[in-house]
C-alpha positions in Angstrom: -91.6 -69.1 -136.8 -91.8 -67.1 -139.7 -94.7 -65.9 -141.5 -95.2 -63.7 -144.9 -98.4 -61.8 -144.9 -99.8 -60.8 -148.3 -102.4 -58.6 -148.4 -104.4 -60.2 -151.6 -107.3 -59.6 -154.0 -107.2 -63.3 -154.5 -105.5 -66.8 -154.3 -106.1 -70.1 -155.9 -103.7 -73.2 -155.1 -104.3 -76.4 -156.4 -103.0 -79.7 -154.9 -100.6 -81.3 -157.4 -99.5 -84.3 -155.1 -97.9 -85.1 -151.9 -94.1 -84.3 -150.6 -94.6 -86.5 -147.2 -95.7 -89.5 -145.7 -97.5 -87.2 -142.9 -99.6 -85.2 -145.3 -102.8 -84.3 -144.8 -105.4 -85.9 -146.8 -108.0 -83.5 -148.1 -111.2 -84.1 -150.3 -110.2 -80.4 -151.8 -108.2 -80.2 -154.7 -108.3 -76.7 -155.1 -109.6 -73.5 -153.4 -110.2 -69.8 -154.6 -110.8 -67.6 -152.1 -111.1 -63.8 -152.1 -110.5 -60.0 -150.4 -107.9 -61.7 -147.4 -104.3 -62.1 -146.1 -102.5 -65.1 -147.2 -100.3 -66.3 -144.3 -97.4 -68.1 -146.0 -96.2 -70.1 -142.7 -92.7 -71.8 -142.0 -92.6 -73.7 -138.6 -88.9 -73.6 -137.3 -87.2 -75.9 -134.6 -87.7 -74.6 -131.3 -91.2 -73.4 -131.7 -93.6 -74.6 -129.5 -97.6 -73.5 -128.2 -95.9 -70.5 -126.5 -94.3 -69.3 -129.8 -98.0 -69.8 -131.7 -99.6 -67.8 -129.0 -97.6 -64.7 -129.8 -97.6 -65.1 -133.5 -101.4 -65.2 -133.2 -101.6 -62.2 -131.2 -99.1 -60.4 -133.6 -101.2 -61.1 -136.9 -104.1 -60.1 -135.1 -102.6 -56.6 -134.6 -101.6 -56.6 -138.3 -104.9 -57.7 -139.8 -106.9 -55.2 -137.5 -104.6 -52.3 -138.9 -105.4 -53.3 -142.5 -109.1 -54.4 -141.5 -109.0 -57.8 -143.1 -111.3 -60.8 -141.1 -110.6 -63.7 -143.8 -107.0 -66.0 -143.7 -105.5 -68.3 -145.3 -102.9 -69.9 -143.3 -100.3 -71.6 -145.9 -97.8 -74.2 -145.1 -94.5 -72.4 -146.4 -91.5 -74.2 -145.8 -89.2 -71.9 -147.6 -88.9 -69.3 -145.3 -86.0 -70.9 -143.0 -83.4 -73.1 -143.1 -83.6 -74.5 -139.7 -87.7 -76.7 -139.8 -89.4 -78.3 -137.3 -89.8 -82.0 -137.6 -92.9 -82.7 -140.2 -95.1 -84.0 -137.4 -94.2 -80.5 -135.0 -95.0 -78.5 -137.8 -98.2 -79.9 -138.9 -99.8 -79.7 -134.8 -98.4 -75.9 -134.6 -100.0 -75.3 -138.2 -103.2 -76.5 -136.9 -102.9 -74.8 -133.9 -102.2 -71.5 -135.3 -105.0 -71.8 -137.6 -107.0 -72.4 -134.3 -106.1 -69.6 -131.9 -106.1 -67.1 -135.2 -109.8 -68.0 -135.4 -110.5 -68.1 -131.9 -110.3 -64.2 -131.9 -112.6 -63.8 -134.3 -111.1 -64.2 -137.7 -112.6 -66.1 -140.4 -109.7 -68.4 -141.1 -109.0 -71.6 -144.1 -106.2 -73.1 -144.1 -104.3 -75.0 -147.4 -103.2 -78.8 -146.7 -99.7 -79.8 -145.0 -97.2 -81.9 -147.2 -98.4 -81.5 -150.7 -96.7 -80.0 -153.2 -98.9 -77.1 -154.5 -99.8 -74.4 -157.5 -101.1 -71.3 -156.7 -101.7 -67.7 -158.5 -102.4 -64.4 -156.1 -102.5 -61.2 -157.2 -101.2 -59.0 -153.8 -102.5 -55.4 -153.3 -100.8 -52.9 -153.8 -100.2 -50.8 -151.0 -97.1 -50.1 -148.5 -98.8 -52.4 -145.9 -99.7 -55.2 -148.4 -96.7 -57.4 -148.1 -95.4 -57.8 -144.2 -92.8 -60.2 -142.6 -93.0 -61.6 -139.2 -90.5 -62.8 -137.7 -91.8 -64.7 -134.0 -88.9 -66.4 -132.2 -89.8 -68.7 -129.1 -90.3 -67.0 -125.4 -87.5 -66.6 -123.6 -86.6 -68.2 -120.4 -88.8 -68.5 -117.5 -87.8 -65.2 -115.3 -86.8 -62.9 -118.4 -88.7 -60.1 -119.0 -88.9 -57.3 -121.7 -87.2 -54.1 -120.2 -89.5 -51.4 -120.1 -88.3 -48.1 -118.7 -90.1 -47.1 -115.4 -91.0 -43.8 -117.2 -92.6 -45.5 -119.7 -95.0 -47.6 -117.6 -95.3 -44.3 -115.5 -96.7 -42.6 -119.1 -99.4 -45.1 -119.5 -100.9 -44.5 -116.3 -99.5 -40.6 -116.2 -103.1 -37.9 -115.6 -102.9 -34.9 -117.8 -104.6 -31.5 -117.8 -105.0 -30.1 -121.6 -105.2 -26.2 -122.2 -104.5 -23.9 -125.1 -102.5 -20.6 -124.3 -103.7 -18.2 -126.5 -101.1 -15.0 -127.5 -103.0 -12.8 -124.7 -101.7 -15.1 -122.4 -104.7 -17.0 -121.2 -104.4 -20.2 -120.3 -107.8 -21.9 -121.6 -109.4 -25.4 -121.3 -109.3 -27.1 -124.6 -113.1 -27.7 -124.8 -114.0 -24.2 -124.1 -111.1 -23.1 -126.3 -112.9 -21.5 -129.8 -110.5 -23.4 -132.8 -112.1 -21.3 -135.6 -109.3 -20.5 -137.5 -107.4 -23.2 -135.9 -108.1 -26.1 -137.7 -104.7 -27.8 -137.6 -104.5 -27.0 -133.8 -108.1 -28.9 -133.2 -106.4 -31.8 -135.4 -103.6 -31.8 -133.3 -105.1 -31.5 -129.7 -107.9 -34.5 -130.8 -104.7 -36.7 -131.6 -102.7 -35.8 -128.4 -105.4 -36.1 -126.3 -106.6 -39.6 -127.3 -102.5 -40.9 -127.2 -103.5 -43.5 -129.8 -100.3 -43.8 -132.2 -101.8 -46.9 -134.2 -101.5 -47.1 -138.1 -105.1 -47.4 -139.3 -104.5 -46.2 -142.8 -101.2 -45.3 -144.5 -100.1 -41.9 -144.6 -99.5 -40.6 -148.4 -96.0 -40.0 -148.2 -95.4 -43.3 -148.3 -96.3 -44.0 -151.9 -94.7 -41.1 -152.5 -91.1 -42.0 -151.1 -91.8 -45.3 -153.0 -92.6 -43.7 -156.7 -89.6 -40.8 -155.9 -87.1 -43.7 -155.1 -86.7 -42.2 -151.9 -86.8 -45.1 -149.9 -88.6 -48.5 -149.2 -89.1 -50.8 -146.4 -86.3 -53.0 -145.7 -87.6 -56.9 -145.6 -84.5 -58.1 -144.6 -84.4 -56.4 -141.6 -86.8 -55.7 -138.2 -89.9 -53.2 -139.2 -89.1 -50.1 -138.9 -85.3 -50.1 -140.7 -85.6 -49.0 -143.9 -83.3 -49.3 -146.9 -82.5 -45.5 -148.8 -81.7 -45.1 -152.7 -79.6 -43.0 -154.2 -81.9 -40.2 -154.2 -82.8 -40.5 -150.9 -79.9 -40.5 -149.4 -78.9 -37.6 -151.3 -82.0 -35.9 -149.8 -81.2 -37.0 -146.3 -77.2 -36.3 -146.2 -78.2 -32.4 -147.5 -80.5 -32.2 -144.8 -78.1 -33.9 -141.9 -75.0 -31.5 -143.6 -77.7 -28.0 -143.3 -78.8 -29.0 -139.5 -75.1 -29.9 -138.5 -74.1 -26.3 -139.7 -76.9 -24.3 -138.3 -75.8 -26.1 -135.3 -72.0 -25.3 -135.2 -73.1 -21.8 -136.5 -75.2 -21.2 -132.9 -71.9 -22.8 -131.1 -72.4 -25.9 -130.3 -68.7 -28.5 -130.7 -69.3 -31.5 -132.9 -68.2 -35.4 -131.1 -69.2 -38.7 -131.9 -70.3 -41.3 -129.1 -70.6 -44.8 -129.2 -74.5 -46.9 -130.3 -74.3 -49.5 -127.8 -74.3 -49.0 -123.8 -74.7 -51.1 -120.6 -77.2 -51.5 -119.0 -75.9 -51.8 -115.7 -73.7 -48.8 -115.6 -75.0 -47.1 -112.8 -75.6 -43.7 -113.8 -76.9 -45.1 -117.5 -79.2 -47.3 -115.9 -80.8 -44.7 -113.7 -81.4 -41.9 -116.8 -82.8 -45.4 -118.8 -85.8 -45.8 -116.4 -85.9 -41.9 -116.5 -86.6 -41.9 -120.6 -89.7 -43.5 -122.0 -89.2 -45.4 -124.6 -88.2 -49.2 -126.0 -84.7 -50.7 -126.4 -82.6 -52.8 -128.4 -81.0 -55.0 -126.8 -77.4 -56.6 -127.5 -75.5 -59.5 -125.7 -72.0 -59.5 -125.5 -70.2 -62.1 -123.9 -71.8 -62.3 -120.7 -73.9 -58.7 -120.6 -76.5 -56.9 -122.4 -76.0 -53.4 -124.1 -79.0 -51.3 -125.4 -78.4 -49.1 -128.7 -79.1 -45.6 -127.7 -82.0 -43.8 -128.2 -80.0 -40.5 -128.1 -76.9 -38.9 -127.8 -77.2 -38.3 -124.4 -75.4 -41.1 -122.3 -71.7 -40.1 -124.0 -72.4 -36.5 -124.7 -72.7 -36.7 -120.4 -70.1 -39.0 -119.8 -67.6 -36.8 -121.3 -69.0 -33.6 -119.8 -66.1 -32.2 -117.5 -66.8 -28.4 -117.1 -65.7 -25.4 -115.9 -68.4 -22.3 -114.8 -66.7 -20.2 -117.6 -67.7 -22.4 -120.2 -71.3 -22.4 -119.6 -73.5 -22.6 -121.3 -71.4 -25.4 -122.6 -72.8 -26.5 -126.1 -72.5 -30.4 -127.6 -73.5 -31.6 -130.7 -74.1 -35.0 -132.3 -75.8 -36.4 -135.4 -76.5 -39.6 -134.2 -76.4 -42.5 -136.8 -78.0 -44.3 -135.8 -80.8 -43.8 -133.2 -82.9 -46.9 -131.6 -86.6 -47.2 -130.2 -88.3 -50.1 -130.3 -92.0 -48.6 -131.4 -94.7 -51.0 -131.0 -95.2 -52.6 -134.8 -98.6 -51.5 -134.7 -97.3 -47.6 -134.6 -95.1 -47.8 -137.5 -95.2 -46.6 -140.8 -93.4 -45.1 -144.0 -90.7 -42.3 -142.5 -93.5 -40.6 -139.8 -92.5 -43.3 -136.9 -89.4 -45.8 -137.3 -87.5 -48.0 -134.9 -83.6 -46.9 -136.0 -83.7 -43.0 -137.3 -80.9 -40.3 -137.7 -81.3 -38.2 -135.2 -79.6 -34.0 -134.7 -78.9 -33.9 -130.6 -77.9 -30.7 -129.4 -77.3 -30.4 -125.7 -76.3 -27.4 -123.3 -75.0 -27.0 -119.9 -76.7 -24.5 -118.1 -75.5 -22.4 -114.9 -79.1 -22.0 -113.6 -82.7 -21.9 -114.5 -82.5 -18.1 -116.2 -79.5 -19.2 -118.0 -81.7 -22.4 -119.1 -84.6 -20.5 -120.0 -82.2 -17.7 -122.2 -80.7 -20.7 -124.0 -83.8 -22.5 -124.8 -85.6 -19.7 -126.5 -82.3 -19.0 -128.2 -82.8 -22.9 -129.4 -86.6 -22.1 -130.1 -85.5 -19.7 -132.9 -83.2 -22.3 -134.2 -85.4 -24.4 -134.6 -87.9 -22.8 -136.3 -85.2 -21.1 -138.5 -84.4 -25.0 -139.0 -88.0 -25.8 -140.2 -89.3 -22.8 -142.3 -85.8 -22.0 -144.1 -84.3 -25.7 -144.3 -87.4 -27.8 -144.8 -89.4 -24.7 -146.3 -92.3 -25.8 -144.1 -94.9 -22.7 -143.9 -95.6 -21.9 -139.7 -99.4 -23.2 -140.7 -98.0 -26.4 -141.3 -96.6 -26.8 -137.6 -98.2 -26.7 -134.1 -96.2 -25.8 -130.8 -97.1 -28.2 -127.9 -95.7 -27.1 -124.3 -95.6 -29.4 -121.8 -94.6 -28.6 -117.9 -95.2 -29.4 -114.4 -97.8 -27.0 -112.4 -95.3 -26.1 -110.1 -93.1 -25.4 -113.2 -95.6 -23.2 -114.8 -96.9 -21.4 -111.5 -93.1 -19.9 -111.5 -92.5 -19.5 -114.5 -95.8 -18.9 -116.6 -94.1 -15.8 -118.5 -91.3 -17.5 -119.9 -93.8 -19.7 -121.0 -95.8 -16.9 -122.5 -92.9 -16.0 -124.4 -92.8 -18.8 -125.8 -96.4 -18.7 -127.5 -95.8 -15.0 -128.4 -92.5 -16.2 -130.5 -94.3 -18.8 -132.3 -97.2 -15.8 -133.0 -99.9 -18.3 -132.3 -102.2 -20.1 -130.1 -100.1 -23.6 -128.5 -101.1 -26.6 -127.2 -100.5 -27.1 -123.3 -100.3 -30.4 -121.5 -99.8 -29.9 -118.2 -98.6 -32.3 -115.1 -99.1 -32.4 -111.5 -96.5 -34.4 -110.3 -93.1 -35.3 -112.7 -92.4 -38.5 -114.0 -89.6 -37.6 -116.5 -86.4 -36.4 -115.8 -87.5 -33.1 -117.1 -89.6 -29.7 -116.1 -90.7 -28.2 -119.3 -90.6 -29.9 -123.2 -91.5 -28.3 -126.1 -92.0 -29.6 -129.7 -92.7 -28.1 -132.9 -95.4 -30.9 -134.3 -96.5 -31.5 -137.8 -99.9 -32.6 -138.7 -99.9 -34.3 -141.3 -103.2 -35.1 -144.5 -104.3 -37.8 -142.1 -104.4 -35.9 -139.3 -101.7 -37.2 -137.2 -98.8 -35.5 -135.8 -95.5 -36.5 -135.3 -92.8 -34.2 -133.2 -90.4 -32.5 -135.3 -88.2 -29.9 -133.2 -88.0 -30.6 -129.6 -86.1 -29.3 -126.3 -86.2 -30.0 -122.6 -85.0 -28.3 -119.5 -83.5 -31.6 -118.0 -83.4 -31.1 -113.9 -81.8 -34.6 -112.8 -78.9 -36.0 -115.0 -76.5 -33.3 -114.1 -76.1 -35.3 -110.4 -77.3 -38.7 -112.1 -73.9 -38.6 -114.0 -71.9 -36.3 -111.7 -71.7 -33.6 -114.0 -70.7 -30.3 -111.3 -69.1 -26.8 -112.3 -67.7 -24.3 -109.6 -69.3 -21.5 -109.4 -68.2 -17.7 -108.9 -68.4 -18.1 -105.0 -66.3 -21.5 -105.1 -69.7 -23.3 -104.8 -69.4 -26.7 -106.6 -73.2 -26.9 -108.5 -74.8 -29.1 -111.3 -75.8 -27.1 -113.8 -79.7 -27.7 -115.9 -79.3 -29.3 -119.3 -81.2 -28.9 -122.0 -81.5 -31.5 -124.9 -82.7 -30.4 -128.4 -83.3 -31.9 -131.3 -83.7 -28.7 -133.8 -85.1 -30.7 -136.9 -86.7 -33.5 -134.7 -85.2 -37.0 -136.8 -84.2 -36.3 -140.5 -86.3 -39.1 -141.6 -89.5 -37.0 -140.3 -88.2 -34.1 -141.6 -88.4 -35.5 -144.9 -91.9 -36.8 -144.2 -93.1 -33.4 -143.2 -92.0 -32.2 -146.9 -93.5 -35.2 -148.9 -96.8 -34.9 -146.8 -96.8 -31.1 -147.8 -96.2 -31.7 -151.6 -99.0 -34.3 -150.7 -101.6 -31.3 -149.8 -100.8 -28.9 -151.9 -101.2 -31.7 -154.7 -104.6 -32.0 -153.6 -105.2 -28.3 -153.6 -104.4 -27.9 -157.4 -101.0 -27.0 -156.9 -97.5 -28.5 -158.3 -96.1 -31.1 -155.5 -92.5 -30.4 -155.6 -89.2 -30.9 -153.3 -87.8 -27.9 -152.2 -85.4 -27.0 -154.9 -82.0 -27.5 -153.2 -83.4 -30.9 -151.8 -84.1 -31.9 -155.5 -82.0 -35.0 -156.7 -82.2 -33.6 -159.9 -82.7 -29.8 -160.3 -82.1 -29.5 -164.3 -83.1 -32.2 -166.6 -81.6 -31.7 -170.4 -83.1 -33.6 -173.2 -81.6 -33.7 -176.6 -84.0 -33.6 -179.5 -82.2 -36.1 -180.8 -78.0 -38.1 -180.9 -77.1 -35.2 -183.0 -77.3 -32.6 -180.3 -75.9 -34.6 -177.7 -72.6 -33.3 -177.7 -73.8 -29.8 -177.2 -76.1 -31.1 -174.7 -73.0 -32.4 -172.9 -71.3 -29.5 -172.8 -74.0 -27.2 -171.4 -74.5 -29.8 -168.5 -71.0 -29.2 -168.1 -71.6 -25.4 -167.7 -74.5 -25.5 -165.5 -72.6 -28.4 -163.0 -70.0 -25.6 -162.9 -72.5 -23.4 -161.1 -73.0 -26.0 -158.6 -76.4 -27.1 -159.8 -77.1 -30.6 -160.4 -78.2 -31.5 -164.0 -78.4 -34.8 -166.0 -79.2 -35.3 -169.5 -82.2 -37.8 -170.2 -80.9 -39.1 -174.2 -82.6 -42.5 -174.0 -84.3 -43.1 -177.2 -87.9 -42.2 -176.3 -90.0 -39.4 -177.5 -89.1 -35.8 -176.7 -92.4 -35.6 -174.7 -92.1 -38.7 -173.2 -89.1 -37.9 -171.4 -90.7 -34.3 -170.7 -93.2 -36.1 -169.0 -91.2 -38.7 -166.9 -89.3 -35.4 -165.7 -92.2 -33.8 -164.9 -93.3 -37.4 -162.9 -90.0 -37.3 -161.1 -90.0 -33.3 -159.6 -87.5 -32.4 -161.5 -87.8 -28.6 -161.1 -86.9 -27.6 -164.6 -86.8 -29.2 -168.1 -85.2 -28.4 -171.4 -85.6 -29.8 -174.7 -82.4 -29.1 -177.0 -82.2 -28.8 -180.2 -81.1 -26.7 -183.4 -82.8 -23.5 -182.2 -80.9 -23.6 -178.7 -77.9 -24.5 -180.2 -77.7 -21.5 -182.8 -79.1 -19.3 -180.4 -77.6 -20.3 -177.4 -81.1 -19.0 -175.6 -82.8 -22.1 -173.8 -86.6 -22.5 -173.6 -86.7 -23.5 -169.4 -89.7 -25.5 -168.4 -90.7 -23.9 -164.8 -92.2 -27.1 -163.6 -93.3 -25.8 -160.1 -94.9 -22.6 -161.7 -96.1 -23.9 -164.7 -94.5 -21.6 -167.2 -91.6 -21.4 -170.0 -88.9 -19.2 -169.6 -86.3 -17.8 -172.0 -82.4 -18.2 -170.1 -79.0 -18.6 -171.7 -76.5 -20.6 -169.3 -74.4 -17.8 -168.4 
């Protein structure tokens, strides 16, 4: 089955006449209805009640998120290219129609077999236009795999605390957040673990209007399509992570996306993680696309004890989760994502603890000098096991001193995960949610999950601890955090911009008029020579209305050319981020 969902101001259709024998006679010609979601609906072969069930259940998740309780379900036969027999698709039509408005929708529906007219006028935000995509159960017996760690989250008991810089460890609800607003933000949204989409985050329109990038229709939710700009954006980004990573040590390889599931050390560290797969069939067995770098980065791990701490480093492109639909939205939570994954081998805990806060500086380096994000823009979150923190509460200490601020504690009493201590740089974003950015985790089982052993000085054969960071958290969140900045400081009377060398365009040139454009031309030429990008805008618009489409696309600075710069050779610079002119020549 396949469904379109427009989120609409308005439709009218008007019967024009019918296209089968089995249409549906109706004493309506037409119908104007208004403030709903139009459910344009193709019935395919091989759908049956269990099929309408699910897509019932999905568009109710959908039209809770955008808070709609009026449908129109529209037969829509152009979706596929594989139907259902008229008569199958006019009882599942009527059906859908039926269990939609058993749970508590107000639902119409237009007739089966006619040929129709209609006008609608669709809203216009990101969520407004959705495609579904519901494909019939699967065989008695098969389930969804869900990772043991993942159930184990949902029912997992946790003890919340802010550690303040004098190293007390204090219960959230007696902990005083004056001066701590994005903290309280943050520990409300952790504590309540609800990641559904209820309104859409800013950046979204935003990575729209910037021609950033736009969800990707042809493909699952979650996958999005990048334009030229955007990629731009995101290959700087992946190129400045990847050599602040090789610059701390760490060896660049390249592992495979696909792995099977029943290899026996994979399929143990797979229950271990929680999170959805993707899953592929191949011949007779099923792969999942990896999450992480982790399953080849370990298979390929043969160490000595001199080496350690051994230091791997991939850029994974592409990463899978399969987020609930409900969760995602714009860049903040996707289902594939580029993600940095730095790991290290570790002799023994001390050696762990000395890399990770050698990681923890990385990071933050990574976050306040790459992505120019300002430490109030980011919240630390530590989360351990008691026994963890009983033994090691001043490493943890440390920790909080090094960020210079109060952090977020979520504390365990028994472990679920594979690992004893996580930490995450979150950012909270003009909605108030907070998505994970920088990451690391002192990982205590896969070293003897995958066999991973060094010998140590004594002849001892050990498995060493492994930690596994990710210093930017995924790129695509990265540029989130940026956009959602601009976003505030927007609506703080301040200039959104990108941070300069993220800007697609940094220089904009824009002739006065055709005579100056060969002068134009060769100071682009000049300033391309320093390494700075530049275009020159000579479409034939007014001078300010290219100054202003500039200005509407970030581009950091603007100048007009004409006979003064020419005889001069002194350009009048347009400082668009602080709003001022200044005099420069190119040299």
């Amino acid at each position: 089955m396949k469904i379109l969902l427009l989120h609409s101001d308005f439709i009218k259709y008007e019967l024009v006449r019918k296209e089968i024998d089995l249409a549906e006679e109706s004493n309506v010609k037409e119908e104007s209805l208004k403030d709903l979601a139009v459910l344009f609906t193709c019935i395919e072969a091989g759908d049956h009640d269990e099929t309408v069930s699910r897509a019932a259940e999905e568009v109710k998740e959908t039209l809770n998120n955008l808070k709609v309780d009026r449908v129109l379900v529209y037969p829509y036969a152009h979706l596929s290219g594989n139907l259902a027999k008229p008569a199958e698709a006019l009882k599942l039509i009527r059906l859908l129609a039926e269990r939609i408005r058993a749970l508590g929708f107000e639902v119409h529906r237009a007739p089966f077999g006619w040929n129709k007219s209609f006008s609608i006028s669709v809203k216009g935000h990101p969520l407004a236009e959705q495609y579904m995509s519901i494909t019939p159960a699967k065989k008695e017996g098969a389930e969804e795999k869900v990772p043991e760690a993942l159930k184990a989250e949902e029912k997992q008991e946790s003890k919340w605390f802010i550690l303040d810089l004098d190293g007390r460890l204090i219960p959230v609800e007696k902990f005083d957040f004056t001066g701590h607003e994005n903290l309280r933000k943050f520990a409300d949204y952790e504590i309540r673990k609800s990641r559904v989409v209820d309104m859409v985050p800013p950046h979204v329109e935003l990575m729209r209007r910037l021609e950033i990038a736009d969800y990707e229709p042809g493909s699952d939710p979650g996958n999005l399509r990048w334009y030229p700009k955007g990629a731009l954006i995101k290959s700087l980004l992946e190129e400045y992570v990847t050599d602040k990573v090789i610059e701390y040590g760490a060896m660049k390889v390249e592992t495979p996306v696909m792995y099977d599931f029943e290899h026996p050390s994979l399929s143990r560290y797979l229950n271990r993680f929680p999170a959805r797969q993707y899953i592929v069939k191949s011949d007779d067995k099923e792969f999942f696309l990896r999450f992480s770098a982790c399953f080849g980065q370990f298979l390929m791990a043969q160490i000595s004890y001199r080496n350690l701490p051994l230091r791997m480093y991939e850029l994974t492109k592409y990463s899978f989760r399969r987020e609930k639909r409900g969760e995602l939205v714009g860049l903040r939570r996707l289902r594939a994502f580029t993600m940095p994954d730095c790991h290290a081998l570790c002799s023994d805990l001390e050696q762990a603890k000395e890399e990770l806060l050698r990681r923890f500086r990385l990071s933050k380096q990574i976050l306040t000098d790459g992505l120019e994000l300002d430490e109030e823009d980011f919240e630390l979150a530590i989360r351990f096991t008691r026994d963890f923190y009983e033994k090691n509460g001043d490493f943890v200490r440390r920790l909080v001193k090094e960020m210079g601020k109060p952090a977020l504690i979520e504390e365990w009493e028994d472990r679920i995960f594979y690992f004893t201590l996580k930490w995450e740089f979150n950012f909270i974003d003009n909605l108030g949610k907070a998505s994970a950015l920088s990451t690391d985790q002192i990982d205590v089982e896969n070293a003897e999950r995958y066999g991973i052993t060094y010998v140590d000085k004594d002849g001892e054969r050990r498995y060493p601890l492994i930690l596994h960071c990710s210093p930017s958290g995924a790129i695509e969140r990265g540029i989130y955090s940026i956009l959602e900045k601009a976003y505030k400081k927007q609506m703080k009377g301040g200039v959104p911009s990108l941070p300069l060398w993220l800007s697609p365009t940094q220089v904009r040139l824009i002739p006065v008029s055709d005579e100056y454009l060969d002068y134009t031309e060769k100071l682009a030429d000049q300033i391309e020579a320093e390494k700075i990008r530049v275009d020159i805008d000579d479409r034939e618009l007014t001078v300010q209305r290219r100054v202003y489409e500039a200005e509407h696309e970030w581009v950091n600075y603007i100048v007009v050319v004409g006979g003064r710069e020419k005889a001069s050779g002194v350009l009048k610079v347009r400082d668009r981020v602080n709003r001022r002119i200044v005099e420069l020549t190119v040299q």
